[in-house]
RODO-2510 file (C-alpha; in nm, 4 decimals, decimal comma):
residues 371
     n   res          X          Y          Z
     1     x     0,0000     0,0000     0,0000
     2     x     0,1608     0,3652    -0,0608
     3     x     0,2466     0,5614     0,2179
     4     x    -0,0117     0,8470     0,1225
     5     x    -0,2794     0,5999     0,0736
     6     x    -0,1543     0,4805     0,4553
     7     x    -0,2135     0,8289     0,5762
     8     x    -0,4063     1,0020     0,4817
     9     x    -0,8515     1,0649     0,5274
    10     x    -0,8461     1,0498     0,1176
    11     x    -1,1288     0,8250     0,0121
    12     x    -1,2407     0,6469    -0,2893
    13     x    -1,6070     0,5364    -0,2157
    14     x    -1,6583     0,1826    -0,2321
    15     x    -1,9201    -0,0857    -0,2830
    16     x    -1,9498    -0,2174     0,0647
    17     x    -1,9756    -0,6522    -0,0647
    18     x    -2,2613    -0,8718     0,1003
    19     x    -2,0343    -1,1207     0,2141
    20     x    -1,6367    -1,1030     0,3486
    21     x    -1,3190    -1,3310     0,4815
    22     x    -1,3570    -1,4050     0,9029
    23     x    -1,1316    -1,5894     1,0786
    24     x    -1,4066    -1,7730     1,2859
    25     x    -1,3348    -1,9625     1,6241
    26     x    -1,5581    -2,2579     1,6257
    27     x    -1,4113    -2,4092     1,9511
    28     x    -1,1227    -2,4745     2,1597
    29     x    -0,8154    -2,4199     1,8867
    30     x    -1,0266    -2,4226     1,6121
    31     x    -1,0249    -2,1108     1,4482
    32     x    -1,1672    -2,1455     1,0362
    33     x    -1,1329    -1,8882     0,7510
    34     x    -1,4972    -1,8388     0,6574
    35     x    -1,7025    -1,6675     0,4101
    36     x    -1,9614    -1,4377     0,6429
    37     x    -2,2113    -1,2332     0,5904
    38     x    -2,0878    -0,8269     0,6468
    39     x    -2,2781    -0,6992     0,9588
    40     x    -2,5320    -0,4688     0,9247
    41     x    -2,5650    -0,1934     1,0774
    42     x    -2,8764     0,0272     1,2204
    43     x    -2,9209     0,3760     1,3536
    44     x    -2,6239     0,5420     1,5550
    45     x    -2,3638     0,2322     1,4641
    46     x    -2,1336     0,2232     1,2028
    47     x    -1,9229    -0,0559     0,9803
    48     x    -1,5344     0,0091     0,9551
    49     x    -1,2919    -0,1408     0,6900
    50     x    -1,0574    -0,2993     0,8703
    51     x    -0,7092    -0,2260     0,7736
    52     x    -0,4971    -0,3394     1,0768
    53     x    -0,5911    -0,5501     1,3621
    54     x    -0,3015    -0,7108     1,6677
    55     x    -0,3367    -1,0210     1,8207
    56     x    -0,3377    -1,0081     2,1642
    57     x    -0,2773    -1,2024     2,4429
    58     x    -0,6452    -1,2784     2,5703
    59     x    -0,7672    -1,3827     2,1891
    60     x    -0,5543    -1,6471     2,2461
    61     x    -0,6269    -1,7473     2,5960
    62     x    -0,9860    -1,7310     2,4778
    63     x    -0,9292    -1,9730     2,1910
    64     x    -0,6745    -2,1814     2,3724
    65     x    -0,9191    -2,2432     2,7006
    66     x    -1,2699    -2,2497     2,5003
    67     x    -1,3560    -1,9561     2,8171
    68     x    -1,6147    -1,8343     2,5747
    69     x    -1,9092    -2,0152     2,3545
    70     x    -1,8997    -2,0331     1,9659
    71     x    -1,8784    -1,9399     1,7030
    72     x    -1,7136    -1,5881     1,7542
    73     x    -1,4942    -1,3619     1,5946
    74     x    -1,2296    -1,2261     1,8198
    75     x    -0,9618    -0,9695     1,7845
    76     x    -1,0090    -0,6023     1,9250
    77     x    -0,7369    -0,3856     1,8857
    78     x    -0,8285    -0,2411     1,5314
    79     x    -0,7906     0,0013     1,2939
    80     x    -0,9323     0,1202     0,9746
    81     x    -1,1743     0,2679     0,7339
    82     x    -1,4954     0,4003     0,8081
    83     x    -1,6704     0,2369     0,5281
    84     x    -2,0339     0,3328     0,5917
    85     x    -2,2617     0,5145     0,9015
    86     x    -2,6150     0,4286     0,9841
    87     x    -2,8830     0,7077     1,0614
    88     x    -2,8194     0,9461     1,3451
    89     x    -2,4300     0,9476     1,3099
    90     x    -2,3170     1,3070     1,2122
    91     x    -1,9442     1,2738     1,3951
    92     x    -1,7934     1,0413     1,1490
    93     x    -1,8253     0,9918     0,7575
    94     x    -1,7135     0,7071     0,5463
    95     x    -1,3711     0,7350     0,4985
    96     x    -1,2759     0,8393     0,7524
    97     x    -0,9671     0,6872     0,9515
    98     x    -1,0460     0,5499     1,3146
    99     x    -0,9506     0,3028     1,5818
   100     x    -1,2428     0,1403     1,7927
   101     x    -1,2135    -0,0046     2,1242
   102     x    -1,4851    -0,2672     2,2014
   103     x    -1,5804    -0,1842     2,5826
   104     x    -1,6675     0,1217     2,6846
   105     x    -1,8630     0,1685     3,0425
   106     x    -2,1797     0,3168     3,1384
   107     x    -2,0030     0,5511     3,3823
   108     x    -2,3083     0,5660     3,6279
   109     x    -2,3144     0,2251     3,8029
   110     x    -2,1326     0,1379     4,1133
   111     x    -1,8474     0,0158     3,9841
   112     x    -1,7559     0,3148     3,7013
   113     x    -1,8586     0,5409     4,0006
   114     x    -1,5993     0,3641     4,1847
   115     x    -1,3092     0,3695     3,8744
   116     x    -1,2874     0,0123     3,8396
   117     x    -1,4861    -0,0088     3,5014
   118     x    -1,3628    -0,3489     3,3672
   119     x    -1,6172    -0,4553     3,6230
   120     x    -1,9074    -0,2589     3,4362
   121     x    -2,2166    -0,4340     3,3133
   122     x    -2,2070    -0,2554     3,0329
   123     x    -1,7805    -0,2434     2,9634
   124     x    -1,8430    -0,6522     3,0120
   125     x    -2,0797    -0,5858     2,7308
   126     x    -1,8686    -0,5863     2,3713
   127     x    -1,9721    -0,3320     2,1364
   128     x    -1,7498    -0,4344     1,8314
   129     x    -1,9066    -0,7278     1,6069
   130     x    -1,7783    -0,8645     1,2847
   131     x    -2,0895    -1,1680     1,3120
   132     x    -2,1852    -1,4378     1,5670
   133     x    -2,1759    -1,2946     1,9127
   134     x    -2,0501    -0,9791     1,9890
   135     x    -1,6281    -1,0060     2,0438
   136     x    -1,4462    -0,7871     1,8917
   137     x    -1,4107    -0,9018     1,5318
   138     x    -1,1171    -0,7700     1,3975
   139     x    -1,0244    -1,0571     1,2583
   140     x    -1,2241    -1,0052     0,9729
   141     x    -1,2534    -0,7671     0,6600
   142     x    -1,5416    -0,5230     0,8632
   143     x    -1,6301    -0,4893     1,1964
   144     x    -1,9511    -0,2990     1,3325
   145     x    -1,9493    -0,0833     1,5982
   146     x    -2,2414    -0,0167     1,7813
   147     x    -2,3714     0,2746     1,8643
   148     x    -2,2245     0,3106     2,2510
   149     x    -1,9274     0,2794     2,0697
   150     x    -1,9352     0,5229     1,8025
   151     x    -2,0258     0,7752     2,0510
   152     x    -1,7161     0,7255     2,3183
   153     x    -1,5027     0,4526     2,1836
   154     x    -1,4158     0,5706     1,8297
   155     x    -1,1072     0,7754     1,7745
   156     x    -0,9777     0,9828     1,4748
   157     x    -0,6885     0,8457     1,3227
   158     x    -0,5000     1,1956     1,2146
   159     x    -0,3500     1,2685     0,8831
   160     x     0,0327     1,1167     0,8993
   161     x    -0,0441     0,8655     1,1901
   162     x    -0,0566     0,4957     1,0098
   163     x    -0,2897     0,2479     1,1312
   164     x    -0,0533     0,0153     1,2288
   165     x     0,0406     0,2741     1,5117
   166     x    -0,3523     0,3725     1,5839
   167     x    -0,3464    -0,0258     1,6754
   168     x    -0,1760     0,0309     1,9553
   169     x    -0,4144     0,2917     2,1303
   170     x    -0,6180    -0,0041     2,3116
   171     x    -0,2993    -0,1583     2,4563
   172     x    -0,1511     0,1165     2,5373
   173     x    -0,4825     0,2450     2,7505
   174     x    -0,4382    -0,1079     2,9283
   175     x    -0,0786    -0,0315     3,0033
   176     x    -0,1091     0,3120     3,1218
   177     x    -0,4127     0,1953     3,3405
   178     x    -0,1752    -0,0404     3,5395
   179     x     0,1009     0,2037     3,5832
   180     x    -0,1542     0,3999     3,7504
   181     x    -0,2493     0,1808     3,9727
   182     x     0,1251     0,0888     4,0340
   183     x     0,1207     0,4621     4,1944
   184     x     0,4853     0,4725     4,0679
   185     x     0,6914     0,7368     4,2574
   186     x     0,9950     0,9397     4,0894
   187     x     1,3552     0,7941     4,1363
   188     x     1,1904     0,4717     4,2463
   189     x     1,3460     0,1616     4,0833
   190     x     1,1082    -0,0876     3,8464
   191     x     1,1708    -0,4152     3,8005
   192     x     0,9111    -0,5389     3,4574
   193     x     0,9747    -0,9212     3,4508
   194     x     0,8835    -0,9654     3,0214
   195     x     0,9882    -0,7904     2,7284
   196     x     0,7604    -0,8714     2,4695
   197     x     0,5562    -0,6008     2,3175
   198     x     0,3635    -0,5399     2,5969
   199     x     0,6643    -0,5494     2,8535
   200     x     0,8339    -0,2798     2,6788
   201     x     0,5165    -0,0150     2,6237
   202     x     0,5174    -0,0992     3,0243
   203     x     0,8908    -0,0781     3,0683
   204     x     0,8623     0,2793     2,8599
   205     x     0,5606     0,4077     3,0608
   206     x     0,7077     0,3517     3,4086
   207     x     1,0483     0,5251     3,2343
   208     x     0,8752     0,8075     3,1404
   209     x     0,7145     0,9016     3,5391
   210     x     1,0994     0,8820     3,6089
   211     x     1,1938     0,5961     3,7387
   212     x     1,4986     0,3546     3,7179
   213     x     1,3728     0,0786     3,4872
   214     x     1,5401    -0,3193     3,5025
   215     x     1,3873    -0,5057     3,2025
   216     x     1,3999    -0,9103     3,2345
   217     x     1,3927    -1,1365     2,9686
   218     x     1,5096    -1,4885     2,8754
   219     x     1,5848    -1,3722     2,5028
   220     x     1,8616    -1,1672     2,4473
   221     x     1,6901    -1,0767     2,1156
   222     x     1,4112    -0,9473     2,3250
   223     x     1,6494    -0,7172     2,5580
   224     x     1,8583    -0,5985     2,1978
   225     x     1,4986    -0,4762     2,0843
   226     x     1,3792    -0,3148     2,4439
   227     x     1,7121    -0,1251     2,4447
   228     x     1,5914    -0,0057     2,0586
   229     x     1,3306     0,1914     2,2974
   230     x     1,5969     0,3197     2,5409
   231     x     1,5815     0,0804     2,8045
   232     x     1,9042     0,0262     2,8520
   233     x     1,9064    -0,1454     3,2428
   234     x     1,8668    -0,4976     3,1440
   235     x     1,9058    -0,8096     3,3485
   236     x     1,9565    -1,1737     3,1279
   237     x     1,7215    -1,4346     3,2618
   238     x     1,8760    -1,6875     3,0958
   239     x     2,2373    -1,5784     3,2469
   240     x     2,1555    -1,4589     3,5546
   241     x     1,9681    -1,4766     3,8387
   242     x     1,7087    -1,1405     3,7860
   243     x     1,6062    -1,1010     4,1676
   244     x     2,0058    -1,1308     4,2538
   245     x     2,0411    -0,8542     3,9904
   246     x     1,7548    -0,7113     4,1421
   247     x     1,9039    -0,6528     4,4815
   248     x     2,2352    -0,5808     4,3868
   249     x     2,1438    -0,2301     4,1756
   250     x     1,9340    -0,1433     4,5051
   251     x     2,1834    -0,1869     4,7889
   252     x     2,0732    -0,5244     4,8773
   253     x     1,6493    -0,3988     4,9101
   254     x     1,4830    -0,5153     4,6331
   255     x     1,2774    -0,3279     4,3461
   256     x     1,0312    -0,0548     4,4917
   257     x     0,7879    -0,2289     4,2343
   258     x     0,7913    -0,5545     3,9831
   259     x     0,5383    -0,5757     3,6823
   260     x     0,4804    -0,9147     3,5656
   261     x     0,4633    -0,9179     3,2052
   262     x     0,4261    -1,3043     3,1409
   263     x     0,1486    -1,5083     3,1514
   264     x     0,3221    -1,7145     3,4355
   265     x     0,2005    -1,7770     3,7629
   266     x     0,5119    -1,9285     3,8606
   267     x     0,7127    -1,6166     3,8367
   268     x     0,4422    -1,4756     4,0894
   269     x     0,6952    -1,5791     4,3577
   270     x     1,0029    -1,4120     4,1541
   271     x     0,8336    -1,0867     4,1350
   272     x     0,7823    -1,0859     4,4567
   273     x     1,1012    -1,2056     4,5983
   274     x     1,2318    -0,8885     4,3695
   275     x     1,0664    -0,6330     4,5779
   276     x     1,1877    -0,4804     4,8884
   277     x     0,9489    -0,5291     5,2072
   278     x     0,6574    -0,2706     5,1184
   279     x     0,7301    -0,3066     4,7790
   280     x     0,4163    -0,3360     4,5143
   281     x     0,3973    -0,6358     4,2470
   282     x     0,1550    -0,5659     3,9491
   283     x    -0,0122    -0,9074     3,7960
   284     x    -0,0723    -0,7689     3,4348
   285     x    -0,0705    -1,0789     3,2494
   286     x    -0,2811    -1,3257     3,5077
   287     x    -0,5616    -1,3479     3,3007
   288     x    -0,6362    -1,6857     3,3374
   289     x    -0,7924    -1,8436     3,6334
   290     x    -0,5899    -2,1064     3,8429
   291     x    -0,4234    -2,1228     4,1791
   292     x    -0,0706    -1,9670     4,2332
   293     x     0,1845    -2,0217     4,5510
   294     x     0,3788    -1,7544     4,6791
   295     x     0,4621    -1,6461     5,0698
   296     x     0,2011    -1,5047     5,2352
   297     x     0,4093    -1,4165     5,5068
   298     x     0,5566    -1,1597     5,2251
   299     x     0,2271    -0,9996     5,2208
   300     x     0,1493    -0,9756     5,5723
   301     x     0,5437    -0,9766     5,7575
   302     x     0,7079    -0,7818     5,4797
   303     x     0,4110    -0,5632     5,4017
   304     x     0,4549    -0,6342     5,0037
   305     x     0,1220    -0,5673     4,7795
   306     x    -0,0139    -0,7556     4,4986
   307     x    -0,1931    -0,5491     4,2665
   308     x    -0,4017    -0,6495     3,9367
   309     x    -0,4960    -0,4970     3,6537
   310     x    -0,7037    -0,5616     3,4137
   311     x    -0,8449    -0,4106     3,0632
   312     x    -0,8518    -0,0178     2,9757
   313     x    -0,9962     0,2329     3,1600
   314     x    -1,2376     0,5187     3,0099
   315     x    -1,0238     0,7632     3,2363
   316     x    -0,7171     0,7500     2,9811
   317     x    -0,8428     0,7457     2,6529
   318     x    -0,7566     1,0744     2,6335
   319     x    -0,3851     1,0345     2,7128
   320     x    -0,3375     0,7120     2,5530
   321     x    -0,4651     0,8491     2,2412
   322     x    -0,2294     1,1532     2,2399
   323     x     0,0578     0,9143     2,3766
   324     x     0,0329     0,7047     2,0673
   325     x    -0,1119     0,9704     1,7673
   326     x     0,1098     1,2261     1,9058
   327     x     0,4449     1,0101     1,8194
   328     x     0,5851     1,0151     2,0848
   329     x     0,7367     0,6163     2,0559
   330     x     0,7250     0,4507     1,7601
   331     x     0,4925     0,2071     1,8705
   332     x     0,5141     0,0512     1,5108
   333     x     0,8368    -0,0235     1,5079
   334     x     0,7139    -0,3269     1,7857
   335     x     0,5425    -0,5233     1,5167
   336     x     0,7480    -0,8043     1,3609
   337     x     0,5138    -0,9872     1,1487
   338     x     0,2408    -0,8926     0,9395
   339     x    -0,0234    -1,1802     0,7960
   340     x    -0,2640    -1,1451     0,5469
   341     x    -0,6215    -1,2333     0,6501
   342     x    -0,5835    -1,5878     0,4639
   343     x    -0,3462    -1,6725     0,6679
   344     x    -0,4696    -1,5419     1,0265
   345     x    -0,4041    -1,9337     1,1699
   346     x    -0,0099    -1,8997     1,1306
   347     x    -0,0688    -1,5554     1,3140
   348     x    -0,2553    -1,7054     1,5482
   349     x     0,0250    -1,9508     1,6372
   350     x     0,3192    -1,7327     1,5835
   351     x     0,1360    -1,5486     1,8670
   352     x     0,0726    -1,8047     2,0604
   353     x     0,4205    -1,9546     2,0212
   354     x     0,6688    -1,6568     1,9923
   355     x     0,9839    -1,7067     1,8841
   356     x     1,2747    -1,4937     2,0432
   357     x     1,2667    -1,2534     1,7871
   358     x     0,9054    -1,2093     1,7236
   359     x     0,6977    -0,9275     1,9028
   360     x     0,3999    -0,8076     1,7594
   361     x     0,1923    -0,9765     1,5290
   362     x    -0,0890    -0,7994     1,3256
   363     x    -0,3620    -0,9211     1,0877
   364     x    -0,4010    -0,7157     0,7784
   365     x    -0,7181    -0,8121     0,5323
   366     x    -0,6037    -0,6307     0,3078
   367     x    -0,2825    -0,7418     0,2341
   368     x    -0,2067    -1,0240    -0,0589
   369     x     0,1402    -1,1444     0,0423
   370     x     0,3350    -1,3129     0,2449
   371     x     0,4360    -1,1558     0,6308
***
């Protein structure tokens, strides 16, 4: 695709087909490329062209654990083309360039009036659909967005930002929402356990409120490509010993904090060990539910905190949005592979089985070739 066709709003009206390409999950690893139906949409929604969708790591939880009943169409951090608008839309027009989130919350029940909106009725309630039961749908050649969504969860994509980096506004929002709650201090020293796409957008984030950051990885390829971002403090899992390391850049305390970016609840125990007593862990990547062992004695004794956090939060939109249209990182430059629609089930598994040098993968529909 050429770069001014990339971004740019300019738009060559086109006749929206009756039917379109879906990666469809039909059951516990068993995702299909179908031939669906294009959603319709009514009054206040809209149907968006999707250009650019990521894979992330609950899609494949979800497909992986059969957690949710098919068939669906997953896939929720997307970006594209407004390609038409039902009646009563007035803020957006096809062509148009926009990212979507799927949940947005009510912001009037007790839990939005209490800031924990992943716990919202309505949030719980997906407003992106490219068929089946609303969830997500990105992973597919349109997605609808419903009307909830066109009204609070639809951003802009601005002339020169590509969609590949409006992808990122979702995951970004989720990262920013658990450095929050991390209450990081200035000059207080990070420890983020995981450098894969998501560990560095959290690595960068706690960097930027001015703290000392220690990235931890098993792949030196990883670490080479966090230091790309200017995280230069790393610590070699595979050579050394990370809560040694740990303690020995913090005169034998511990972190002030640990972020656990890896979907492993045995490192639970490492992130904690990491922390000096009062220290805060944050579980971002315990999204599956199980049973964990680490020292309670380290909660209660040495007065260390476990905090979770989970999804995006309504409260940052703004920021996230101006974090990643504004340019400020090259969020882009994270994305390793790019896979045609066709061929969303080697995505699917690159993604679910990364290889040291592989961060994040997107699904493009449009795109003809290979990754």
């Amino acid at each position: 695709m050429a770069i001014a066709q990339q971004l740019t709003s300019e738009h060559i009206p086109e006749k929206i087909p009756s039917t379109m390409l879906a990666a469809v999950y039909r059951g516990i690893n068993d995702v299909r490329l179908e031939t669906v139906p294009v959603p319709e949409t009514g009054p206040g929604e809209m149907l968006v062209k999707v250009h650019t969708c990521g894979i992330c790591g609950t899609d494949l939880k979800k497909i992986a654990t059969g957690s949710h009943s098919a068939p669906r169409i997953f896939g929720h951090e997307t970006s594209g083309t407004v390609a038409a608008v039902g009646a009563q839309v007035t803020q957006f027009s096809p062509g148009d360039r926009v990212m979507v989130f799927h949940h947005i919350p009510c912001g009037a029940c007790y839990y939005c009036r209490h800031k924990t909106f992943a716990q919202c009725k309505t949030y719980k309630k997906v407003g992106c659909t490219a068929g089946f039961e609303p969830s997500g749908g990105g992973f597919a050649e349109y997605v609808r967005a419903m009307d909830w969504i066109v009204r609070r969860g639809t951003v802009r994509i601005p002339d020169g930002v590509s969609f590949e980096q409006a992808c990122f506004v979702e995951p970004v929002n989720t990262c920013m929402k658990g450095i929050e709650r991390l209450a990081l201090k200035a000059g207080e020293t990070v420890l983020v356990i995981g450098q894969g796409p998501i560990g560095i957008i959290l690595s960068i984030l706690a960097q930027r409120a001015s703290t000392s950051v220690i990235t931890s990885d098993l792949y030196e390829q990883r670490l080479t490509i966090s230091k790309a971002f200017g995280l230069q403090n790393v610590s070699d899992g595979s050579r050394s010993d990370v809560v040694s390391e740990t303690r020995k850049q913090t005169e034998g305390r511990g972190a002030d904090a640990a972020i656990l970016a890896v979907g492993s609840n045995s490192l639970i125990r490492t992130a904690m060990d990491a922390v000096r007593p009062g220290g805060r862990v944050l579980l971002f990547a315990q999204t599956q539910h199980g049973e964990a062992q680490f020292d309670p004695a380290a909660v209660c004794v040495d007065e260390k905190t476990l905090i979770g956090s989970y999804s995006a939060s309504i409260d940052l939109q703004d920021e996230s949005v101006q974090f990643v249209m504004g340019g400020e990182v090259a969020l882009e430059k994270l994305i390793s592979h790019r896979f045609p629609l066709l061929q969303a089930n080697e995505a699917l598994e690159l993604a679910a089985h990364p290889k040291p040098d592989s961060m994040k993968i997107v699904i493009q529909p449009g795109q003809k070739g290979q990754p």
